[in-house]
C-alpha positions as CSV (number, residue, x, y, z in Angstrom):
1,X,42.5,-37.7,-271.2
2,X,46.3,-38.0,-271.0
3,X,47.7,-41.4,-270.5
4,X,50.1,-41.5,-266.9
5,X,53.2,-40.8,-267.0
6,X,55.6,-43.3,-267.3
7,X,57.4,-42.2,-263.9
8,X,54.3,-42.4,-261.9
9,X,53.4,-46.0,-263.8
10,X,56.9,-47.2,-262.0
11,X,55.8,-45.7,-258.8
12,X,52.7,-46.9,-258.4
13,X,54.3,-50.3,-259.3
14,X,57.1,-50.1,-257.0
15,X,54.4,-48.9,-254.4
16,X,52.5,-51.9,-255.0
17,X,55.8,-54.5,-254.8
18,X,57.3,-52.6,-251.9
19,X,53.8,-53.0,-249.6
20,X,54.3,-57.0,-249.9
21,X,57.6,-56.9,-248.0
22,X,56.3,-54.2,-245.5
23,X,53.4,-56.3,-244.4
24,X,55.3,-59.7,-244.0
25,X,57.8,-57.5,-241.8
26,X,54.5,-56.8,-239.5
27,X,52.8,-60.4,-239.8
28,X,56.4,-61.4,-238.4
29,X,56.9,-59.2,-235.5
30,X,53.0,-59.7,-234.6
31,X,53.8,-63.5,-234.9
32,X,57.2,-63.1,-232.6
33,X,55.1,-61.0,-230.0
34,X,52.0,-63.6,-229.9
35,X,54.7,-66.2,-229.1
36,X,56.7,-64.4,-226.5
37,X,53.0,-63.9,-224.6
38,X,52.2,-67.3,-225.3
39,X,55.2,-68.3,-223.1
40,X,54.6,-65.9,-220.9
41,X,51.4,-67.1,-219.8
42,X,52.3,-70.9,-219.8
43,X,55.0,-69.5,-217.3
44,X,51.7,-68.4,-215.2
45,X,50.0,-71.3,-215.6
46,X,52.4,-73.9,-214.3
47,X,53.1,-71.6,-211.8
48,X,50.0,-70.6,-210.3
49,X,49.1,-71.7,-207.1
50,X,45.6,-72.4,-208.0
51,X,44.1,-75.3,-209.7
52,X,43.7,-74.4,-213.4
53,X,42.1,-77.1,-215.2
54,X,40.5,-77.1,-219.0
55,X,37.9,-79.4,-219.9
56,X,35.9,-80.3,-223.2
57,X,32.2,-80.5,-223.0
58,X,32.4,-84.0,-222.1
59,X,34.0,-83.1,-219.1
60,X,37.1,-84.9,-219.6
61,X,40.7,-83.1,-219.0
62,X,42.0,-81.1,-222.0
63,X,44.6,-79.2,-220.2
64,X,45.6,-78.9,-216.2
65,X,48.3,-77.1,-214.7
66,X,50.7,-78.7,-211.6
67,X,48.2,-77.6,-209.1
68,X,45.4,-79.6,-210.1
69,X,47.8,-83.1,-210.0
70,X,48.6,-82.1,-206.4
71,X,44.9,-81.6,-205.6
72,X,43.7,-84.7,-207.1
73,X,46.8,-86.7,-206.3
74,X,47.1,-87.0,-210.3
75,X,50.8,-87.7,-210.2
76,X,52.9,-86.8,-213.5
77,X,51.6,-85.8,-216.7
């Protein structure tokens, strides 16, 4: 058996050094498009004309949107 070339050694290493930039590229534009939805949707939800309300298994208020104040008179968060 031959041992590899040295020109395919430096490939494979460049290969190898060039994949770490190329997948923090995409971890950054996923990252950018996750927040731009994010806002997106908090947009619809203090906007929405129906009462949108999040609770934790104790029933007590994690999250509501401006609809549910007005129903229950909440006032200001």
């Amino acid at each position: 058996m031959k041992p590899m070339p040295e020109l395919f050694k430096n490939l494979a290493l460049f290969r190898i050094f060039a994949a770490r930039p190329a997948a923090e590229f995409i971890r950054l534009e996923t990252e950018t498009e996750f927040k731009s939805r994010e806002a997106q949707l908090g947009v619809v939800f203090e906007c929405a004309l129906d009462a949108i309300a999040e609770l934790d298994q104790d029933f007590g208020v994690l999250l509501m949107n401006p609809s549910v104040r007005q129903l229950f008179d909440a006032g200001p968060v």
